[in-house]
VOBA-481719 format. One line per field, with one value per residue: x negated, y, z of N, C-alpha, C, O in turn; chain; residue number from 1; residue in one letter. Coordinates in Angstrom, 2 decimals. Example, Ala and Ser with C-alpha at 12.3 -4.5 7.8 and 13.67 -1.06 7.14 Angstrom:
n_x <- [-13.19, -12.85]
n_y <- [-5.69, -2.25]
n_z <- [7.80, 7.08]
ca_x <- [-12.30, -13.67]
ca_y <- [-4.50, -1.06]
ca_z <- [7.80, 7.14]
c_x <- [-13.20, -12.90]
c_y <- [-3.30, 0.03]
c_z <- [7.80, 7.87]
o_x <- [-14.24, -13.41]
o_y <- [-3.32, 1.14]
o_z <- [8.46, 8.04]
chain <- [A, A]
resi <- [1, 2]
resn <- [A, S]
END
This chain:
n_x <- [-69.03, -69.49, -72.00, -71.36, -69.78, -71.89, -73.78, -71.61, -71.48, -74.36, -74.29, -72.84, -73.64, -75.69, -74.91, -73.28, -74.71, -76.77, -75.24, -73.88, -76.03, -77.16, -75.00, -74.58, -76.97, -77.05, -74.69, -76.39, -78.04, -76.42, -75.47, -77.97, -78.46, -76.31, -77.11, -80.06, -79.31, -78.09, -80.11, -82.15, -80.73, -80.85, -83.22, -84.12, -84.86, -87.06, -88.56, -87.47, -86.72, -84.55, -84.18, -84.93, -82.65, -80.80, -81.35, -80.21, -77.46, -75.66, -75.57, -73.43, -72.19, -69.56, -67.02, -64.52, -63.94, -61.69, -59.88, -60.69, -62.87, -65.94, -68.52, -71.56, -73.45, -72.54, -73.26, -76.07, -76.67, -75.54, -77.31, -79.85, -79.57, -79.63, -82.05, -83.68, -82.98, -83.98, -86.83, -87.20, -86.97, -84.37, -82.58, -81.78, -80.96, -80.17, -78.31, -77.38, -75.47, -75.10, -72.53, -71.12, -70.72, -69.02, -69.77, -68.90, -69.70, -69.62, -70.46, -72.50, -71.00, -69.55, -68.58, -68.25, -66.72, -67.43, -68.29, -69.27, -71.18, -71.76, -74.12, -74.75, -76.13, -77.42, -79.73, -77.48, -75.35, -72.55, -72.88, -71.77, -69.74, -68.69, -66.74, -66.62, -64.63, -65.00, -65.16, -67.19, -68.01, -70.09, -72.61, -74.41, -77.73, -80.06, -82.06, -81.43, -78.80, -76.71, -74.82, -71.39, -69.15, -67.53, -65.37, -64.32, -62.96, -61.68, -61.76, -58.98, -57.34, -55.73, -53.52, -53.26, -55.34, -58.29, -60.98, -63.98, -66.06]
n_y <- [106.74, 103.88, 104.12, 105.40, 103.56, 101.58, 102.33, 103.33, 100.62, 99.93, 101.37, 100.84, 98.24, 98.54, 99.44, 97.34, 94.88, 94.58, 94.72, 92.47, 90.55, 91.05, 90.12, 87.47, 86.50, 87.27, 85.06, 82.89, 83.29, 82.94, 80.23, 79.35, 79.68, 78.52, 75.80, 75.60, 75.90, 73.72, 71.94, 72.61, 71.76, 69.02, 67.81, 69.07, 66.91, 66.45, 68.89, 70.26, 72.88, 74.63, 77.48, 77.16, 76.44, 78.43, 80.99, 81.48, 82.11, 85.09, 87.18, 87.47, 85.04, 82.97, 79.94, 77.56, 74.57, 71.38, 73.13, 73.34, 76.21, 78.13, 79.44, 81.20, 81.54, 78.86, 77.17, 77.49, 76.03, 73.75, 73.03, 73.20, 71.59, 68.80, 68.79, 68.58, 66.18, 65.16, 65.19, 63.89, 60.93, 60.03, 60.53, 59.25, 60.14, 62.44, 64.07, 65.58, 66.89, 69.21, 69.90, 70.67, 73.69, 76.89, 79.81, 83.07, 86.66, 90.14, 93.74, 93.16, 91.35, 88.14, 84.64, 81.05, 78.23, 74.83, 71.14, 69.21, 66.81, 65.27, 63.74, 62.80, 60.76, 58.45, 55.77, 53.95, 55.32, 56.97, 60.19, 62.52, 62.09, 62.01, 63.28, 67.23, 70.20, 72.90, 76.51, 78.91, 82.64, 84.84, 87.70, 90.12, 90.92, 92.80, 92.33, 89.13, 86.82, 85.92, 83.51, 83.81, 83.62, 80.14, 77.88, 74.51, 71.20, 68.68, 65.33, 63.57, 60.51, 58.32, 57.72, 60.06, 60.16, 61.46, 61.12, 59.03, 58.10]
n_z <- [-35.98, -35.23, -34.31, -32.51, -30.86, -30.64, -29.04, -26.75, -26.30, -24.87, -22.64, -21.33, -20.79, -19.75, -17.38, -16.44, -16.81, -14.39, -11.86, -12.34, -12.50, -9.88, -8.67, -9.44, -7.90, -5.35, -5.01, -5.35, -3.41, -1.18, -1.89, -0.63, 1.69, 3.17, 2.40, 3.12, 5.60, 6.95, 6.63, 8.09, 10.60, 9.66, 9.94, 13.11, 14.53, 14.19, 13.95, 16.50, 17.25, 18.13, 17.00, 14.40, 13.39, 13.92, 13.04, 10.59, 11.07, 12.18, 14.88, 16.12, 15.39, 14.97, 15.05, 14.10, 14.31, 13.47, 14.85, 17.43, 18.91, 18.56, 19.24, 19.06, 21.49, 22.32, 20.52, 20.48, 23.06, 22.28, 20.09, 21.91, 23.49, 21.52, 20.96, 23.33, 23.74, 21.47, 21.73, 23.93, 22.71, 22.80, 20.09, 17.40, 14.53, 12.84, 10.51, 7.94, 5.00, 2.53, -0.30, -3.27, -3.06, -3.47, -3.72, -3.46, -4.23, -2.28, -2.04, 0.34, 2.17, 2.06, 0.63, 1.02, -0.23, 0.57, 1.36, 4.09, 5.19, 8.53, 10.48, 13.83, 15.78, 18.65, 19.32, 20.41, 20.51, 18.23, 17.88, 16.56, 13.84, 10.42, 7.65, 6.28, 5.63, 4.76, 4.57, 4.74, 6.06, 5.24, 5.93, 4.57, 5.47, 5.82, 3.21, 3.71, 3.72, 5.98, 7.83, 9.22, 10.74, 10.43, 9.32, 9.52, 8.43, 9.01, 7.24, 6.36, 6.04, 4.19, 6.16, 7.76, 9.95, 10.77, 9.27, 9.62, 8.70]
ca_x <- [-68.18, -70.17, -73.18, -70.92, -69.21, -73.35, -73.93, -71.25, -72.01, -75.53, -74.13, -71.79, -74.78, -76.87, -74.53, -72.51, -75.37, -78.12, -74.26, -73.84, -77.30, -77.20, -74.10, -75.12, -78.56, -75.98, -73.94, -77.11, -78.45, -75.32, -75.67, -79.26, -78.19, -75.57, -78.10, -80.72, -79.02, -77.96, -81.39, -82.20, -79.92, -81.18, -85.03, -84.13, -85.53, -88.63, -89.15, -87.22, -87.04, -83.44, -84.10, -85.33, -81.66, -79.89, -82.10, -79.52, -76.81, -75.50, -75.70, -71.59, -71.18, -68.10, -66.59, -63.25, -63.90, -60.74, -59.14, -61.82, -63.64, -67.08, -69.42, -73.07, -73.43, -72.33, -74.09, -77.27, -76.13, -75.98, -78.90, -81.11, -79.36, -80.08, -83.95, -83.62, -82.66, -85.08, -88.00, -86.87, -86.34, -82.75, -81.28, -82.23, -80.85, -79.64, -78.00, -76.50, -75.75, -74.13, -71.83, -69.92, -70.86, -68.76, -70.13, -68.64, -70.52, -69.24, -70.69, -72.52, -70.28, -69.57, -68.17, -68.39, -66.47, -68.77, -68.19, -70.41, -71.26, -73.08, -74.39, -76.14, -76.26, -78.80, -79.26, -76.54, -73.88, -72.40, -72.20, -71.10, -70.08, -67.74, -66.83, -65.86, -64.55, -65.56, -65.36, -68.22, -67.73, -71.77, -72.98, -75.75, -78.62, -81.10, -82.61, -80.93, -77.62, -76.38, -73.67, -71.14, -68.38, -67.32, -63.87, -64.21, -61.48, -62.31, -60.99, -57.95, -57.69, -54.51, -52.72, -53.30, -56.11, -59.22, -61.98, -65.26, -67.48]
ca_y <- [105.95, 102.97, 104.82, 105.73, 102.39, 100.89, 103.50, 102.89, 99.39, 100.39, 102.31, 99.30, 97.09, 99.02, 99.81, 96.11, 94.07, 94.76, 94.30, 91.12, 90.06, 91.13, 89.47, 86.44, 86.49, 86.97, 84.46, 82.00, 83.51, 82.19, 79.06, 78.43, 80.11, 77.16, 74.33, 75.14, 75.68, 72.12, 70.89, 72.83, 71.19, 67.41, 68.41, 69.12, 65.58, 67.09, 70.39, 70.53, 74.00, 75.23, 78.47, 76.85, 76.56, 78.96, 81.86, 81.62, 82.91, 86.00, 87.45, 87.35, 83.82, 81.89, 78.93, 76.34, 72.74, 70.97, 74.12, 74.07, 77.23, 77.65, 80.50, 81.40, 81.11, 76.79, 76.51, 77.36, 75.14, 72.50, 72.47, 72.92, 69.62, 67.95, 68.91, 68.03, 64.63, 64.14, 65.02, 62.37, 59.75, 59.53, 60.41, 58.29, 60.32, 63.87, 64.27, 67.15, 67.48, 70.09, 69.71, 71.39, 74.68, 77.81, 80.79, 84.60, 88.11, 91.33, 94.75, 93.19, 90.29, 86.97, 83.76, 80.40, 76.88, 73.39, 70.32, 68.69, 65.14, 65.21, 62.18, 62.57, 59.56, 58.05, 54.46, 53.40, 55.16, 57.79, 61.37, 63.30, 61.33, 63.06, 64.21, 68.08, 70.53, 73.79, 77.69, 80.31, 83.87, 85.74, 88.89, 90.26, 91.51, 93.65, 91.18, 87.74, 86.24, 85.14, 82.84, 85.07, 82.41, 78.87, 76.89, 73.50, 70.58, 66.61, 65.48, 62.88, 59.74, 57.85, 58.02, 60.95, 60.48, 62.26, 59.89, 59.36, 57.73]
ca_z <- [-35.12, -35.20, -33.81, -30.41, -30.48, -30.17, -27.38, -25.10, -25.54, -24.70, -21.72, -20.37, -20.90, -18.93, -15.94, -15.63, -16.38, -13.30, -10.92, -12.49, -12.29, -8.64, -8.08, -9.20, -7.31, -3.94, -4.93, -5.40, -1.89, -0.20, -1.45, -0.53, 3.05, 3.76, 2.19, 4.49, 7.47, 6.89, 5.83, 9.16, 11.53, 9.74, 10.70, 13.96, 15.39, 13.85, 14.51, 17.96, 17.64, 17.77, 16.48, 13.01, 12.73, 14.55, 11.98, 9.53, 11.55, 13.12, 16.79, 16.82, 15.43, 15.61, 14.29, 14.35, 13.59, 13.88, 15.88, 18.46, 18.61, 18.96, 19.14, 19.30, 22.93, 22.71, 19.57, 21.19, 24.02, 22.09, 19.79, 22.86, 24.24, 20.87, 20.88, 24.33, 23.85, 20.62, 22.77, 24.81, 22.00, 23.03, 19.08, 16.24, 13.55, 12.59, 8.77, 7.19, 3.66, 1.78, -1.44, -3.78, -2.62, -4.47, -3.31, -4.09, -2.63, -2.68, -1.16, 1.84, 2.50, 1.15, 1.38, 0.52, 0.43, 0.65, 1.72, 4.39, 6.04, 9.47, 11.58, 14.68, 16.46, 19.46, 19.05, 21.36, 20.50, 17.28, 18.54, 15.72, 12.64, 9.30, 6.32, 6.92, 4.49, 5.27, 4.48, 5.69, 5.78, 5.77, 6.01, 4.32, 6.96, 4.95, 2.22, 4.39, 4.26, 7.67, 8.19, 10.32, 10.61, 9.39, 9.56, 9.34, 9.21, 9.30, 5.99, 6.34, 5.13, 3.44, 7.30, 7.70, 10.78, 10.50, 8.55, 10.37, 8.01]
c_x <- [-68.89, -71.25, -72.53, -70.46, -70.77, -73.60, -72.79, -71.19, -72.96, -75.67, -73.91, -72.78, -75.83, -76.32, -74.02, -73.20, -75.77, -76.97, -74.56, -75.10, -77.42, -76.23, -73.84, -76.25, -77.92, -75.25, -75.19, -77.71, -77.87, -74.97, -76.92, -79.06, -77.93, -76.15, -78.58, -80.93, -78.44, -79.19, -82.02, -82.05, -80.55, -82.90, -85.29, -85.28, -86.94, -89.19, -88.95, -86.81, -85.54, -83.27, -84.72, -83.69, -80.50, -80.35, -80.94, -77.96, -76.52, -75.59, -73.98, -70.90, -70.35, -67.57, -65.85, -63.85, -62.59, -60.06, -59.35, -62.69, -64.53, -67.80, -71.04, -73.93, -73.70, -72.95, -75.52, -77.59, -76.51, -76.71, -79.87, -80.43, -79.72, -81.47, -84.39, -83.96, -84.04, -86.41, -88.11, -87.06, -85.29, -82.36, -82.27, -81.81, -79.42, -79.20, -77.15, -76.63, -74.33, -74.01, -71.08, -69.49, -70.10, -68.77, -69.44, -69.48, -69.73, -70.37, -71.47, -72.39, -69.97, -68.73, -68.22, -67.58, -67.48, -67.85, -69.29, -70.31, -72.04, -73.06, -74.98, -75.47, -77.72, -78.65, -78.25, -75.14, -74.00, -72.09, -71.15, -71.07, -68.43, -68.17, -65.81, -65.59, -64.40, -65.67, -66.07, -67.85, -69.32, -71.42, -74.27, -76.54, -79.68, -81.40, -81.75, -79.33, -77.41, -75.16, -72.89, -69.99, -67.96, -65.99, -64.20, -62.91, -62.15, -61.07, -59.95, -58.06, -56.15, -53.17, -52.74, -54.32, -57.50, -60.70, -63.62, -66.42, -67.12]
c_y <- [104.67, 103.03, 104.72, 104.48, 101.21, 101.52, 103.32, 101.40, 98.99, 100.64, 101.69, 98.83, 97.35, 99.07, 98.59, 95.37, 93.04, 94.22, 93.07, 90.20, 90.08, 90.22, 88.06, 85.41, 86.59, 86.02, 83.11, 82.13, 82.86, 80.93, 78.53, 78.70, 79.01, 75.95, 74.31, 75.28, 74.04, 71.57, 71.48, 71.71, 69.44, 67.45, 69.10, 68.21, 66.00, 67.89, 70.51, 71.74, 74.42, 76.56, 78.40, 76.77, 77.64, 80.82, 82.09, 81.81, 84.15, 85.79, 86.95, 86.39, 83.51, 80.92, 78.24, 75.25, 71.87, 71.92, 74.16, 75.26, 77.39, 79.04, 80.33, 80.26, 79.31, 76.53, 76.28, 76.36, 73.92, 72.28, 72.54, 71.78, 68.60, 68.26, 68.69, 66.79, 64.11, 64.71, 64.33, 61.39, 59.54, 59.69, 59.72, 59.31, 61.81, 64.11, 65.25, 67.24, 67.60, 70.00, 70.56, 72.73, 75.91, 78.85, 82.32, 85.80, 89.25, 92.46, 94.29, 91.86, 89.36, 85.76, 82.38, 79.00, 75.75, 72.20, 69.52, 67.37, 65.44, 63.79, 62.53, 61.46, 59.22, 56.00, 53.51, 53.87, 56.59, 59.71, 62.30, 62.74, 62.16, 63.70, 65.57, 69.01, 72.13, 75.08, 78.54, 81.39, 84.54, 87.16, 89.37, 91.48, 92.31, 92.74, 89.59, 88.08, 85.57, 84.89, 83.20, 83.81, 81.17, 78.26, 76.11, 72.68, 69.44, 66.50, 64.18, 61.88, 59.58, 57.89, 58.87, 61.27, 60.94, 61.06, 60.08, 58.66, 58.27]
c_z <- [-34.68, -34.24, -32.47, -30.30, -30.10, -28.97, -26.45, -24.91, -24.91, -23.13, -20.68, -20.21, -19.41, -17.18, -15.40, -15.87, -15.48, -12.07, -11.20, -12.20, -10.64, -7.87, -8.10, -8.27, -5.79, -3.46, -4.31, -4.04, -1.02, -0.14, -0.74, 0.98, 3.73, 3.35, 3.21, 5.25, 7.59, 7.08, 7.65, 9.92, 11.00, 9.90, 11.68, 14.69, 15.14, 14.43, 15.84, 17.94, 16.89, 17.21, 14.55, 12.34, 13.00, 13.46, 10.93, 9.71, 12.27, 14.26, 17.41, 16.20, 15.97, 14.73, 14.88, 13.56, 14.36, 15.11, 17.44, 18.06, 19.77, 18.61, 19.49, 20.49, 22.85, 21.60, 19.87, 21.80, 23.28, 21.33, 20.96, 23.34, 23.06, 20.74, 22.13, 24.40, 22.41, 21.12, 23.77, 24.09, 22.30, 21.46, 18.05, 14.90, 13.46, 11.03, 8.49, 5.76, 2.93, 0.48, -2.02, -3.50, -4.18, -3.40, -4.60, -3.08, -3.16, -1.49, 0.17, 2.47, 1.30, 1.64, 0.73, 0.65, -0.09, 1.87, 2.90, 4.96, 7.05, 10.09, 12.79, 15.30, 17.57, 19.02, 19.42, 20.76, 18.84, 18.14, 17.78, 14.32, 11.94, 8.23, 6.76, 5.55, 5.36, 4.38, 5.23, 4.89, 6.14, 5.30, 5.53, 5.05, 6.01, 3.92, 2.49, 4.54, 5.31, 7.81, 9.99, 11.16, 9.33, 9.73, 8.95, 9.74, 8.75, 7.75, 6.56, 5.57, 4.55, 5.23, 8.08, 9.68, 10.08, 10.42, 9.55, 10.21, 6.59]
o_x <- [-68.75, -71.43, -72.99, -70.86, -70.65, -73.56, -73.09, -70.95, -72.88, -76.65, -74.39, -73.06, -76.39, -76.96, -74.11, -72.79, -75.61, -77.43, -75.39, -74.95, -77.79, -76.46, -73.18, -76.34, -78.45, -74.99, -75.05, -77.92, -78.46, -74.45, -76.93, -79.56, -78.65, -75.74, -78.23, -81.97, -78.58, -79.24, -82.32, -82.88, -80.69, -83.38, -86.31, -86.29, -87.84, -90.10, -89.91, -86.25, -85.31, -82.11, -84.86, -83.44, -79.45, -79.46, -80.94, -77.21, -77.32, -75.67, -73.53, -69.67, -70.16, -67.70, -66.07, -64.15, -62.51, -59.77, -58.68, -63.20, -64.42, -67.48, -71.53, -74.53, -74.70, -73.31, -76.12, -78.56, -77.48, -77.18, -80.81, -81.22, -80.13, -81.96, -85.62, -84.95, -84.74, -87.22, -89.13, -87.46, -85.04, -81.55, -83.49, -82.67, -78.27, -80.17, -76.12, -77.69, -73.30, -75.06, -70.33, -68.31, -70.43, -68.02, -69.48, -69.76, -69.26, -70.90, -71.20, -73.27, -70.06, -68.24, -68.23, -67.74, -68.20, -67.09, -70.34, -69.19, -73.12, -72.15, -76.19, -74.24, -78.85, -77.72, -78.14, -74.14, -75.08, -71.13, -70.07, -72.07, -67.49, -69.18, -64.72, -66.17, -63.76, -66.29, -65.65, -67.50, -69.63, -70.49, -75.26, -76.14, -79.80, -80.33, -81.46, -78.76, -78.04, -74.34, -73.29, -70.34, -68.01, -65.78, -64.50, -62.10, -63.20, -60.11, -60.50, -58.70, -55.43, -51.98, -52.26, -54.08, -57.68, -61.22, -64.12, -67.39, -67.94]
o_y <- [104.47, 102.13, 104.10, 104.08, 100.20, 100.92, 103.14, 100.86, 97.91, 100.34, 101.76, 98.97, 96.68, 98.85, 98.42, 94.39, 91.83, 93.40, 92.46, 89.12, 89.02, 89.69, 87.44, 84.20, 85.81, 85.81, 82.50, 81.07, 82.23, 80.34, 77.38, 77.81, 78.47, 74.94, 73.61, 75.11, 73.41, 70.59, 70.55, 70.81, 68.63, 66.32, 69.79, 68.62, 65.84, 67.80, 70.80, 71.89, 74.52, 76.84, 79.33, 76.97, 77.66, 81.67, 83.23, 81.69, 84.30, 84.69, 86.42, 86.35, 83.61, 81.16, 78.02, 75.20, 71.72, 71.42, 74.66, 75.29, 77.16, 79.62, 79.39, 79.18, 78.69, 75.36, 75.23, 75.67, 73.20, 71.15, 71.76, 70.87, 67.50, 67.37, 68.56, 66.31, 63.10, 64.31, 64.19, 60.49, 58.38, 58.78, 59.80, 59.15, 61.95, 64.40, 65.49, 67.59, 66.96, 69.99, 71.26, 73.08, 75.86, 78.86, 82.49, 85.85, 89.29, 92.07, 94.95, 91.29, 89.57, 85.74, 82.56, 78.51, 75.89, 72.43, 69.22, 66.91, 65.92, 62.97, 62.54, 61.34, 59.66, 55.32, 52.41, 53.18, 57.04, 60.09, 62.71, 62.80, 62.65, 64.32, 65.44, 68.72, 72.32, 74.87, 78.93, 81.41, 84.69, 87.64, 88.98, 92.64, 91.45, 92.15, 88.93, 89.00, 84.53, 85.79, 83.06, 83.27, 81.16, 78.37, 76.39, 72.92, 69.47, 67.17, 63.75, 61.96, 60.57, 58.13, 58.66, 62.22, 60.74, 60.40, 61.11, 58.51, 58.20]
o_z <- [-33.48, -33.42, -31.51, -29.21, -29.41, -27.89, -25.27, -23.83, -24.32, -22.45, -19.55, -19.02, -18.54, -16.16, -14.19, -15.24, -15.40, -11.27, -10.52, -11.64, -10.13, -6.78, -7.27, -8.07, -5.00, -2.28, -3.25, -3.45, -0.14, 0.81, -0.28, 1.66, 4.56, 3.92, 4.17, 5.90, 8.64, 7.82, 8.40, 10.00, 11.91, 9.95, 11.68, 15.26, 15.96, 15.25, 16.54, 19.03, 15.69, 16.90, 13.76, 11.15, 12.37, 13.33, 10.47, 8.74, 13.19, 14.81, 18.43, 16.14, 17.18, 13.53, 16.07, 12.37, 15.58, 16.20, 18.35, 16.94, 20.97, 17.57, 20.12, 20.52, 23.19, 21.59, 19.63, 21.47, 23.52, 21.51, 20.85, 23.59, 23.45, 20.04, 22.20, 24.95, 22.40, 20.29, 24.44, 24.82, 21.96, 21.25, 18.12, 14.03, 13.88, 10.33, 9.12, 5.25, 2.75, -0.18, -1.34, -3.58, -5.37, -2.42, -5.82, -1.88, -4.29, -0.45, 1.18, 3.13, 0.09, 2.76, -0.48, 1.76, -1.08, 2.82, 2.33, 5.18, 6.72, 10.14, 12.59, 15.28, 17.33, 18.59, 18.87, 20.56, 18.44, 18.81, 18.20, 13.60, 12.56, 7.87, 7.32, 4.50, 6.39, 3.33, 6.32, 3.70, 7.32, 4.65, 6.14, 5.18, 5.13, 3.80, 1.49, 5.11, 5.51, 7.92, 11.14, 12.20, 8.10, 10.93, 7.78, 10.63, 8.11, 7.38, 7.57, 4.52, 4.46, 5.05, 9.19, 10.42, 8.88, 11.33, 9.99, 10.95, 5.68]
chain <- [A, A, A, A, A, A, A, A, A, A, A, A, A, A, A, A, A, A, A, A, A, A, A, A, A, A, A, A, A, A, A, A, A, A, A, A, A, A, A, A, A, A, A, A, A, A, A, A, A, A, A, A, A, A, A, A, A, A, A, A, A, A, A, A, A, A, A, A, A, A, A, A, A, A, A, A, A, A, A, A, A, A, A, A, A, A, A, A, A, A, A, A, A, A, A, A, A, A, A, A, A, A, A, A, A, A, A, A, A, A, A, A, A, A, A, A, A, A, A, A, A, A, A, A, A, A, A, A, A, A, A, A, A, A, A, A, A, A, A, A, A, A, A, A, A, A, A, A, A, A, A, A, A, A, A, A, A, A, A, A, A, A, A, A, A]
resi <- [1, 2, 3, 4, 5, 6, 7, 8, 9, 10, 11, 12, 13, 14, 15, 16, 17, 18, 19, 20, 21, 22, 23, 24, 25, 26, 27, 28, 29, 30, 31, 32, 33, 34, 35, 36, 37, 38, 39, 40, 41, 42, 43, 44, 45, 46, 47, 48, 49, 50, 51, 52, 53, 54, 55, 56, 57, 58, 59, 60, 61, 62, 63, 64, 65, 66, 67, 68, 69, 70, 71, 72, 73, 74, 75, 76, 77, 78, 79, 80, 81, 82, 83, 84, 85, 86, 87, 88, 89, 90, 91, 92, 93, 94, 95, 96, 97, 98, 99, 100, 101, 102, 103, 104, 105, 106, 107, 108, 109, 110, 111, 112, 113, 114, 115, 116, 117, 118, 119, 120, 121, 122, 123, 124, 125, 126, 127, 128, 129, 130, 131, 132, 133, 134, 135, 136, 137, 138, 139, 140, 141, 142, 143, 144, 145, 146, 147, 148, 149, 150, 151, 152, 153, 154, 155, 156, 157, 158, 159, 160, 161, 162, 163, 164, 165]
resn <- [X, X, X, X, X, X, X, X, X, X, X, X, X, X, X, X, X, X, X, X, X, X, X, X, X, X, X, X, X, X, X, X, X, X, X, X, X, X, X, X, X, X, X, X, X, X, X, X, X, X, X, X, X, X, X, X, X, X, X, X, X, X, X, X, X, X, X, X, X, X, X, X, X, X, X, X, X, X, X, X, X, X, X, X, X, X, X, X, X, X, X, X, X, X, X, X, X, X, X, X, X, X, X, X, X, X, X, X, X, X, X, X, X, X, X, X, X, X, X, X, X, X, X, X, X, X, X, X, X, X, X, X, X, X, X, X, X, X, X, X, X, X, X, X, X, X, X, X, X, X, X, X, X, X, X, X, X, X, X, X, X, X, X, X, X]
END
């Protein structure tokens, strides 16, 4: 009795492991996905090269921030207007950073909530300033997680307007 009670722990061991191990190793994928498409997007002014950040999404992006919706298409759009403008010197400063990331995967798919802060700004004026609180839904592409959609919302302060530092 003992003997089979070692063997199908043997058995279990062997079969829910290598999942778990995998499913951890998905989970950890999905966070490093949504880091550095952040870390991306704040090494823009650098690189220029909107496709350094646009890599870590799908073809059929979409996304709500504050119950605007936004797809591929205008995301493009507007990183080529911000690599635009910092090949000009028009922006002074691009920031992105991701928090508090809890990532789950299943089969394929995944999803994650995180917290983020962005800045861009030109010296003149603030373009995009916030704290956002944020859920992505990815997809896993052969080996690569790709951020499929995101819902974002501006976090609130004590009067219930939307905080912007």
């Amino acid at each position: 009795m003992k003997r089979l009670f070692i063997a199908c722990l043997s058995i279990w061991a062997l079969i829910a492991l290598p999942g778990l191990a995998v499913a951890g190793s998905d989970e950890a994928a999905i966070a490093r996905t949504i880091m550095e498409s952040g870390r991306a997007l704040t090494n823009l002014l650098q690189t220029k090269n909107p496709q350094e950040v646009l890599r870590f999404y799908t073809e059929d992006y979409s996304s709500i921030l504050d119950g605007v919706v936004n797809n591929r298409k205008l995301m493009e759009m507007s990183l080529g207007v911000i690599s635009e403008d910092a090949k000009g010197g028009l922006l002074e400063t691009t920031t992105t950073k991701i928090s508090n990331i809890r990532a789950m995967a299943f089969t394929g798919m995944g999803w994650a909530t995180y917290d983020e802060f962005i800045d861009i700004h030109s010296p003149e004026v603030v373009l995009v300033k916030g704290d956002l609180k944020c859920t992505g839904l990815l997809r896993k592409i052969g080996s690569e997680w790709k951020i499929q959609h995101e819902h974002c919302s501006s976090r609130r302060d004590q009067s219930g307007n939307a905080r912007t530092e």
